[in-house]
C-alpha positions in Angstrom: 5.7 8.3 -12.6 4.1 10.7 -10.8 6.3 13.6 -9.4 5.5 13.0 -5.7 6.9 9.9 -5.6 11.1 9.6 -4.3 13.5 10.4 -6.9 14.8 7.6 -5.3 12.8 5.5 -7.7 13.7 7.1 -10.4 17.8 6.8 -10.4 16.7 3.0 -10.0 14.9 2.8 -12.8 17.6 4.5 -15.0 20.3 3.0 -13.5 19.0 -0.4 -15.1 18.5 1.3 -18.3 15.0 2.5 -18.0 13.5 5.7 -19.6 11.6 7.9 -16.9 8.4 10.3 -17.9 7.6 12.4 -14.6 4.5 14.3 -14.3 2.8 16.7 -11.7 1.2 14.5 -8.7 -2.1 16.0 -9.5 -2.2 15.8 -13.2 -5.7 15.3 -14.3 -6.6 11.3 -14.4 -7.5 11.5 -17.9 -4.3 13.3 -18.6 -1.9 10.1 -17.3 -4.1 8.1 -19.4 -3.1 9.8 -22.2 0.4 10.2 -21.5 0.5 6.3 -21.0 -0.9 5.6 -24.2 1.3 8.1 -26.2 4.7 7.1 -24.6 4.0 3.3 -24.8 4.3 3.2 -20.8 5.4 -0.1 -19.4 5.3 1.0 -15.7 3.1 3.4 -13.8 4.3 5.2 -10.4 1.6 6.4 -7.6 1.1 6.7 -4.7 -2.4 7.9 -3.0 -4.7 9.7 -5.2 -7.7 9.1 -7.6 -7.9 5.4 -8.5 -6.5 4.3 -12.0 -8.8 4.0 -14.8 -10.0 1.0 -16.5 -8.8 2.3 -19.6 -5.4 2.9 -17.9 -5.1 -0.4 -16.9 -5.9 -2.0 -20.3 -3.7 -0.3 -22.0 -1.7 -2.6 -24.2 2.0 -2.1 -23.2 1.5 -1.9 -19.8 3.0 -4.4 -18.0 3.2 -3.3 -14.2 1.8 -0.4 -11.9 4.2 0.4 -8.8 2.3 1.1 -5.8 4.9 3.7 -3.7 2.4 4.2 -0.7 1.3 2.2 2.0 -2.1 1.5 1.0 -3.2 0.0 -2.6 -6.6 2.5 -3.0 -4.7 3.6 -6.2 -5.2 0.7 -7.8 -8.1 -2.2 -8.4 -5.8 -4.8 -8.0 -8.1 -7.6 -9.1 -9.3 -5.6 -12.1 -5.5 -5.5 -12.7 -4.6 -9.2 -12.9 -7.5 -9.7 -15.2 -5.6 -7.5 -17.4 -2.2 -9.1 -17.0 -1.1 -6.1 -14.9 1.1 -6.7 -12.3 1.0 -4.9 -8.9 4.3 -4.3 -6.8 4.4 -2.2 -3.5 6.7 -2.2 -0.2 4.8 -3.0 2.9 6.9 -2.2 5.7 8.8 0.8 5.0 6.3 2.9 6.9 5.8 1.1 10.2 8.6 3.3 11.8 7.0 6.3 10.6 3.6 6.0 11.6 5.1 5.1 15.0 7.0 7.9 15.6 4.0 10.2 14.3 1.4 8.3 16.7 4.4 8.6 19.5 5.0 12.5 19.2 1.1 13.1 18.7 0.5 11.3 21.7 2.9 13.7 24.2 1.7 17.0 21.5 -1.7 16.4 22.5 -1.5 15.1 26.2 0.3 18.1 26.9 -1.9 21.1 24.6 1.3 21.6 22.3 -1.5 22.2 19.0 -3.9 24.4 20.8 -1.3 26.6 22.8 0.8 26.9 19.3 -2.2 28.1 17.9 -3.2 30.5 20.8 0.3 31.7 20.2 -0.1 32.6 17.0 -3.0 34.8 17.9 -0.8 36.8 20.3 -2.6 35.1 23.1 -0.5 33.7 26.6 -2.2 30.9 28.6 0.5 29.9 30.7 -1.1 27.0 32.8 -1.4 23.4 33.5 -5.0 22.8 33.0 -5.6 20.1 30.5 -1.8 19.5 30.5 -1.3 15.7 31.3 2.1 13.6 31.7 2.2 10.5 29.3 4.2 8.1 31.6 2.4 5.5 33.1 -0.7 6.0 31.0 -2.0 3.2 29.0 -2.1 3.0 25.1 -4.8 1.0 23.5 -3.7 -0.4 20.1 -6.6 -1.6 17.6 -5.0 -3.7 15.1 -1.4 -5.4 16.1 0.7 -5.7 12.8 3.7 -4.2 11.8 2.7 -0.6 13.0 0.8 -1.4 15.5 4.5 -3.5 17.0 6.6 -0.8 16.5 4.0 2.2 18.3 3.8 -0.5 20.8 7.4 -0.9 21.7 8.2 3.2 21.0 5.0 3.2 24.1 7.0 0.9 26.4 9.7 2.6 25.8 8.6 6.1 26.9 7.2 4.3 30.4 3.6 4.0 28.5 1.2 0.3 29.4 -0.3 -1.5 26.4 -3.2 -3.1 25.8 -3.8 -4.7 21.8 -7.1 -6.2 20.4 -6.5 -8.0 16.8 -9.2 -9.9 15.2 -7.4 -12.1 14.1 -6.4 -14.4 17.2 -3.5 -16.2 15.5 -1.6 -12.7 15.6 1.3 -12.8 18.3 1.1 -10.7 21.1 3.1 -11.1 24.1 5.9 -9.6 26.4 4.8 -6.7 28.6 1.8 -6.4 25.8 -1.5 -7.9 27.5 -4.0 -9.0 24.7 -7.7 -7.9 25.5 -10.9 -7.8 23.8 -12.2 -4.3 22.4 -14.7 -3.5 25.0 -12.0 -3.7 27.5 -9.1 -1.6 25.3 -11.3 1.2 25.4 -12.8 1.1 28.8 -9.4 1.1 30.2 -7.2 3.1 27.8 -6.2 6.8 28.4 -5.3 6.3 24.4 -6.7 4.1 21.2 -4.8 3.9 18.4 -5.7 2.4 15.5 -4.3 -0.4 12.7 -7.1 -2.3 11.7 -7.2 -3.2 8.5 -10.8 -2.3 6.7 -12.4 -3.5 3.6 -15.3 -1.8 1.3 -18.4 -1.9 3.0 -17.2 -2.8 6.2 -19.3 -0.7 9.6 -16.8 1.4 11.4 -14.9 -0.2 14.5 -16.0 2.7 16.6 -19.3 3.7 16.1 -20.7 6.0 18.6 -21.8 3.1 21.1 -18.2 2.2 20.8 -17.2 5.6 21.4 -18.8 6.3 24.6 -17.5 3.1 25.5 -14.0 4.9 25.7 -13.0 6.0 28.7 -14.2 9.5 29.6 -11.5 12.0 29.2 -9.4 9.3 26.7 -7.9 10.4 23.2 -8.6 8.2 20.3 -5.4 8.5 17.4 -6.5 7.5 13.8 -3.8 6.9 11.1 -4.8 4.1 9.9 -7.8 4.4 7.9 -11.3 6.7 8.0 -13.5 4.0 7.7 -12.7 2.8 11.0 -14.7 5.6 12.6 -17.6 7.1 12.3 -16.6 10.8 11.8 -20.2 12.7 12.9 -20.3 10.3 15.6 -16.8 11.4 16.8 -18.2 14.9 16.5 -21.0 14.5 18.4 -18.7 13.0 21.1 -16.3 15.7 20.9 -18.5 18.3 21.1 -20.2 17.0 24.2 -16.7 17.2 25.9 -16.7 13.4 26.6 -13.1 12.6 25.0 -10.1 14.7 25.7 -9.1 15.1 22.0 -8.2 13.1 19.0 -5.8 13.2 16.7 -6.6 12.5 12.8 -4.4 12.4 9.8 -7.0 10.0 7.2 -10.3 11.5 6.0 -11.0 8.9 3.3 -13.4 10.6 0.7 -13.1 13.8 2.1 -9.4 14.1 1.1 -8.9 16.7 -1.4 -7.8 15.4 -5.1 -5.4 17.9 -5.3 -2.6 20.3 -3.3 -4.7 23.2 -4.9 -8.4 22.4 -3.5 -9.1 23.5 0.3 -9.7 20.9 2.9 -13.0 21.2 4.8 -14.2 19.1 7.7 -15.9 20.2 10.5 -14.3 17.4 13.1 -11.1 19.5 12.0 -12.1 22.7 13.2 -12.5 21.7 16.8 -10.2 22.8 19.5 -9.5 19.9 21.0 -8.8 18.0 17.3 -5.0 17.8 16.2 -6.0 17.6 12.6 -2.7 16.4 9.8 -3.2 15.9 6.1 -2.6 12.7 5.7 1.4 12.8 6.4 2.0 10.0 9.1 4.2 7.8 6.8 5.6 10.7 4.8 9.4 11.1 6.1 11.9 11.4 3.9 13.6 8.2 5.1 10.1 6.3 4.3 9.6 7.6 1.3 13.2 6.9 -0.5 12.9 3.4 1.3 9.6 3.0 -0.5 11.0 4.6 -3.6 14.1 2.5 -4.0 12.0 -0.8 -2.5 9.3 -1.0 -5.0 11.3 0.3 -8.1 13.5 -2.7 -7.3 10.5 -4.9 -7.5 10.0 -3.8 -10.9 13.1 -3.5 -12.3 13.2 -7.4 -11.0 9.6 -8.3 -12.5 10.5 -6.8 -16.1 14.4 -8.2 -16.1 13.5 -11.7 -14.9 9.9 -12.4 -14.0 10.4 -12.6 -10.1 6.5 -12.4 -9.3 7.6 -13.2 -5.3 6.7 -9.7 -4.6 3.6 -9.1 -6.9 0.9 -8.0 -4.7 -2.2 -9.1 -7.1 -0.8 -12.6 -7.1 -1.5 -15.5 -4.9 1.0 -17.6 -3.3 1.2 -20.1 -5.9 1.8 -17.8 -8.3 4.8 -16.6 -6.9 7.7 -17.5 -8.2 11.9 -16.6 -8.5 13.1 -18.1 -12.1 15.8 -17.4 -11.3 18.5 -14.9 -13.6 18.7 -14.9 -16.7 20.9 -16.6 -18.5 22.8 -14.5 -21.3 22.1 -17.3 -24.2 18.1 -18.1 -22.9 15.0 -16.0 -23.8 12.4 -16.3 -21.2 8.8 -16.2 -21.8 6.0 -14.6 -19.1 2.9 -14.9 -19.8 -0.3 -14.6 -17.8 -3.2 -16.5 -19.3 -6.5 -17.8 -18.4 -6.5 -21.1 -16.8 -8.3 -23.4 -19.3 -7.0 -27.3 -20.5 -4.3 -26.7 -22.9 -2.7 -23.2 -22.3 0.5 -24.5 -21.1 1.0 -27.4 -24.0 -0.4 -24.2 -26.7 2.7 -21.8 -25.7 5.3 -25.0 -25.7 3.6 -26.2 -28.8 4.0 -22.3 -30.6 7.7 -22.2 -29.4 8.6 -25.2 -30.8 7.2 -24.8 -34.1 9.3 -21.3 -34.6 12.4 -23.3 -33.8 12.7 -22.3 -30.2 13.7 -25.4 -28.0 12.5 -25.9 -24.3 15.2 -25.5 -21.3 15.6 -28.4 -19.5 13.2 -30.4 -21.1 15.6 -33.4 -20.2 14.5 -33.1 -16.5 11.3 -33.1 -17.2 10.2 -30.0 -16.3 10.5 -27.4 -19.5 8.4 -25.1 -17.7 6.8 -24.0 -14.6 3.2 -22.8 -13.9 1.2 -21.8 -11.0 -2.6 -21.8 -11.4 -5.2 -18.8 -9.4 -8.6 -19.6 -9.9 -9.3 -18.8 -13.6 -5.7 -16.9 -14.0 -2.5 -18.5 -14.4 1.3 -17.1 -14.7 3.7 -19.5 -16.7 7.4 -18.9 -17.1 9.0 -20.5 -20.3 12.8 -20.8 -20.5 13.8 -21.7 -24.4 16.8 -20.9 -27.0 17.5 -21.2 -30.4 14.4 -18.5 -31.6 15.7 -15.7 -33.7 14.3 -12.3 -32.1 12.3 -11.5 -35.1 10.3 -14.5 -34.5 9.6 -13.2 -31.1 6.8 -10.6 -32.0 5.1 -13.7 -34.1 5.3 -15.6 -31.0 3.4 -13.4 -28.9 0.9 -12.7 -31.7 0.5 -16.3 -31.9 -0.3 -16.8 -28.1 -2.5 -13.7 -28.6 -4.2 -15.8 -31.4 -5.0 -18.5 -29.0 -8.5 -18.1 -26.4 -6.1 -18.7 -23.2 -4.0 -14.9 -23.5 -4.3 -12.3 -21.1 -0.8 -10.6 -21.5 2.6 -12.1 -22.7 6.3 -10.8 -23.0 9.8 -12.1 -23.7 12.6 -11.4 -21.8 16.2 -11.1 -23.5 19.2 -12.7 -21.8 
């Protein structure tokens, strides 16, 4: 587990018994691939940073990665699954956060709070209220309505602010005081964009330059949600030509430094009228021990019991409670390629080393939930001595349906 991460997480995990390995949060990649391998790691903690390896994620013993950011860039989570690697992370411990940062950034900048700080600091005093603009009654344009963009929207209403919201996605509820609008008309009319869009690989920037001088001259566009949804040289372009008031930017994608130790260079951040943050928006302390104690709860539930409810790389139907365990049961978990037979293989091995089903009687020994060409099955049985169990997972390893198996003690 990386050392950035809550120590939260880490009195959860050895509360329930679990040894912890902590290391530097900008230990080489190659490094924590290493230390997984030598420790026999069953669990790896990030949060942002370079993207897991390949050969990280297929090592043998590892069983689940914990995800304790917002966003899942750490991590190829199909790549994952195809390795029998499960993914856990908590998805709304950071709404409040990134509220509150877009709320205070909003009166900071309206106001010149970042540019007179830093005049300050230079011994110079520009006492006056040109550029200096009261945030009541202005109106806050919010790209992207889910969680965060709810909670910005409601700390707006509640400091006197209007809202507009555009969401792709038309089934998302917006209502109240909240007027839904199309994005042409967000950014004619608002004195502020925010933005909560989701964005996948390969997607074009929402606000392209066109898009840009769209906005309504003088506006202020905030971006904590993700870099892709602007183009950056186009924002520079606009900014420079004195169209937009300002902006306020905390996510810089690929331009992020891998490490505390490099220096962070972007031209966009050098402007005067740029409030420029490194990435921080959902980093409080409350967030981050919500996030710690959330996902290492996950776990600790995936590896004691199987509970894939909250697995992030698994689809609905593959979701599943089993339940606890009970003190006299083993429990088998085993992903496994979906192919005829897999599920009558495993009951078939059990039986033969003496292991007999739970709740056979009802006829229904065993659950399994089927994802395209992966599949998760949950075997209850008893009566298997545990040295048979490391035969049983050789022999499931022995048939052509195994991705990754483990058995779970009562």
């Amino acid at each position: 587990m990386l050392k950035d991460i809550s120590p939260a997480a880490g009195e959860a995990f050895t509360e329930a018994g679990f040894a912890v390995d902590t290391f530097p949060k900008d230990i080489a990649i190659r490094s924590l691939g290493r230390a997984v391998k030598q420790t026999g790691a069953r669990v790896v903690g990030v949060r942002s940073g370079p993207r897991l390896t390949d050969g990280i994620i297929g090592s043998p013993t590892l069983e689940a990665v914990g995800v304790f950011a917002t966003g899942l860039d750490a991590v190829d989570t199909t790549k994952a699954l195809r390795k029998g690697v499960a993914v856990l992370a908590v998805k709304d411990e950071s709404a409040l956060a990134v509220a509150e940062y877009v709320t205070g950034t909003i009166y900071g900048i309206s106001r010149g709070l970042f540019q007179n700080t830093h005049e300050m600091k230079r011994g110079n005093w520009n006492k006056g209220h040109e550029g200096s603009r009261q945030v009541e009654g202005k109106i806050l344009g919010i790209v992207g309505f889910g969680r965060i963009g709810k909670k910005t929207a409601r700390k707006a209403l509640a400091n006197g602010m209007k809202v507009l919201a555009y969401d792709v996605n038309p089934d998302v509820e917006i209502k109240g005081r909240i007027k839904r609008v199309d994005l042409d008309e967000l950014l004619v009319k608002s004195d502020y964009v925010s933005l909560h869009a989701s964005s996948n690989k390969g997607d074009p920037p929402i606000l392209d330059e066109a898009a840009l001088f769209v906005m309504k001259g003088g506006s202020y566009l905030i971006n904590a949600g993700r870099a892709s949804l602007v183009d950056y040289e186009a924002l520079y372009k606009v900014l420079k030509k004195g169209y937009l008031g300002g902006a306020v930017i905390d996510v810089w994608g690929k331009d992020e430094p891998k490490s505390s130790r490099a220096k962070f260079h972007h031209r966009l951040a050098r402007l005067p009228n740029v409030a420029a943050t490194s990435h921080i928006a959902a980093s409080s302390v409350e967030t981050q021990d919500g996030i710690g104690r959330g996902v290492a709860g996950q776990i600790i539930d995936f590896l004691q019991t199987a509970n894939s409810e909250e697995v992030v790389n698994f689809s609905e139907n593959m979701k599943k409670d089993p339940g606890p365990m009970d003190p006299d049961f083993l429990r088998l978990a085993w992903i496994h390629k979906n192919m005829a037979g897999a599920v009558a293989a495993a009951t078939r091995i059990v039986s033969r080393l003496g292991g007999n089903l739970v709740g056979a009687e009802l006829g229904s020994p065993y659950k399994v939930e089927i994802f395209h060409e992966i599949g998760y099955l949950t075997l209850d049985f008893e009566d298997l001595a545990p040295y048979r169990v490391p035969g049983l997972q050789r022999k499931l390893s022995e048939t052509p349906f195994d991705i990754k198996s483990r058995v779970i003690f009562g």
